[in-house]
C-alpha positions in Angstrom: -2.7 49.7 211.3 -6.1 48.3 211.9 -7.3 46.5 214.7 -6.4 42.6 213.8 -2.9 43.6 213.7 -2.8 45.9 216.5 -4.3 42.9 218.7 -1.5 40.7 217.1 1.3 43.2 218.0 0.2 43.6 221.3 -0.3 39.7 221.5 3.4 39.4 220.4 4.6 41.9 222.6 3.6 40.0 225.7 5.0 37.1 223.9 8.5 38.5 223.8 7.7 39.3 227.9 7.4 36.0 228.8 10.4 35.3 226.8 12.2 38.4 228.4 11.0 37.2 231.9 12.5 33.5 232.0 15.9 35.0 231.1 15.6 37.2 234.7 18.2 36.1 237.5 16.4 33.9 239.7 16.3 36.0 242.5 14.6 38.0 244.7 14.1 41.1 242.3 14.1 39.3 239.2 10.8 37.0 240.3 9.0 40.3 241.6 9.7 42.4 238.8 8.9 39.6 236.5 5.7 38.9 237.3 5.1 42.4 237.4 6.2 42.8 233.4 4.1 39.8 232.7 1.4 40.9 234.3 1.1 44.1 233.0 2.5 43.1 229.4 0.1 40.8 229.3 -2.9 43.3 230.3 -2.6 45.5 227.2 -3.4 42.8 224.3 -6.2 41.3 226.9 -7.5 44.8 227.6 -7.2 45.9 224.2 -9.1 42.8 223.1 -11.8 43.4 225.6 -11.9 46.8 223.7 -13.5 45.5 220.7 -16.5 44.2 223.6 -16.8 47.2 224.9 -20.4 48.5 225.1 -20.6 51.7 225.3 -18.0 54.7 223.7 -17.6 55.2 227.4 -16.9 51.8 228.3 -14.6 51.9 224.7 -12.7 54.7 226.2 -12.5 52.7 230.0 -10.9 49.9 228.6 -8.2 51.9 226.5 -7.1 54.4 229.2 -6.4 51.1 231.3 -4.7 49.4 227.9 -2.7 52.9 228.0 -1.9 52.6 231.6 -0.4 49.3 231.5 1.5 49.8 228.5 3.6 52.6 230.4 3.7 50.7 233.6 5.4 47.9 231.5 8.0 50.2 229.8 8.3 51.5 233.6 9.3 47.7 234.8 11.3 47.5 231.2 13.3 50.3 231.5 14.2 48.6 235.6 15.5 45.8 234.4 17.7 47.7 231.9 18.7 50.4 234.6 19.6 47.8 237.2 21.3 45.8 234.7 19.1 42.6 235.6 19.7 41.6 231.7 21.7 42.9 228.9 19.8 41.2 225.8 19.1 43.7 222.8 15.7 42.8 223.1 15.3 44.8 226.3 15.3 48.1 224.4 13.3 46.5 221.5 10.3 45.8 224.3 10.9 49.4 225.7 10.6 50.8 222.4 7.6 49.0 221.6 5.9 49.8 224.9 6.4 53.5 224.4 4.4 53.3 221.0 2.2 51.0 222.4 1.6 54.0 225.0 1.6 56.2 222.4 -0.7 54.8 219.7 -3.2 54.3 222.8 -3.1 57.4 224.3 -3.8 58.9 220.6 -6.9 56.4 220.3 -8.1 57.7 224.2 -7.9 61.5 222.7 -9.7 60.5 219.4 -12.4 58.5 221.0 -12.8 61.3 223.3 -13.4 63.8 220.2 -15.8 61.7 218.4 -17.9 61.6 221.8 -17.8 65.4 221.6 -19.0 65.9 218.2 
């Protein structure tokens, strides 16, 4: 997977958050942990894209640990709404699926991009 279509897929993924997110009961719980998901959905494909910027392997690395970080924290909020049974739509396991390979194809780049600093 090269970059262009790992900035789409993270693109779409917060895409499908939005989506997710209007479907949430319009309550209490459902506005908080919505803006949450969307927030931090959103944050990976505008991190990673600030990745290709970065200016330094250091800074490179800086911008991926947070892309990383927010992919987890939105299969964290994903994997709330499916546990407190805020929605039962397939595509709730779909985006939790996705955000654990999100969190794993950018935890693998972190540990490259550490390597290649070391050599």
């Amino acid at each position: 997977m090269n970059r262009v279509e790992l900035e789409e897929i993270t693109k779409r993924f917060h895409l499908n958050i939005i989506n997710l997110c209007s479907s949430l009961p319009k309550t209490i719980a459902g506005y908080e942990i919505g803006r949450q998901l969307i927030r931090s959905g959103g944050s990976v494909g505008a991190n990673y894209r600030a990745s290709k910027r970065a200016k330094s392997s250091a800074d490179f690395i800086h911008k991926i640990q947070i892309v990383t970080e927010e992919s987890d924290e939105s299969h964290y909020w994903l994997t709330i709404i499916r546990d407190a049974q805020l929605l039962d739509l397939p595509l709730v396991n779909e985006l939790i699926q996705e955000a654990h390979e999100l969190t794993a194809i950018f935890s693998a780049t972190d540990k490259t991009a550490k390597q290649n600093i070391q050599k």
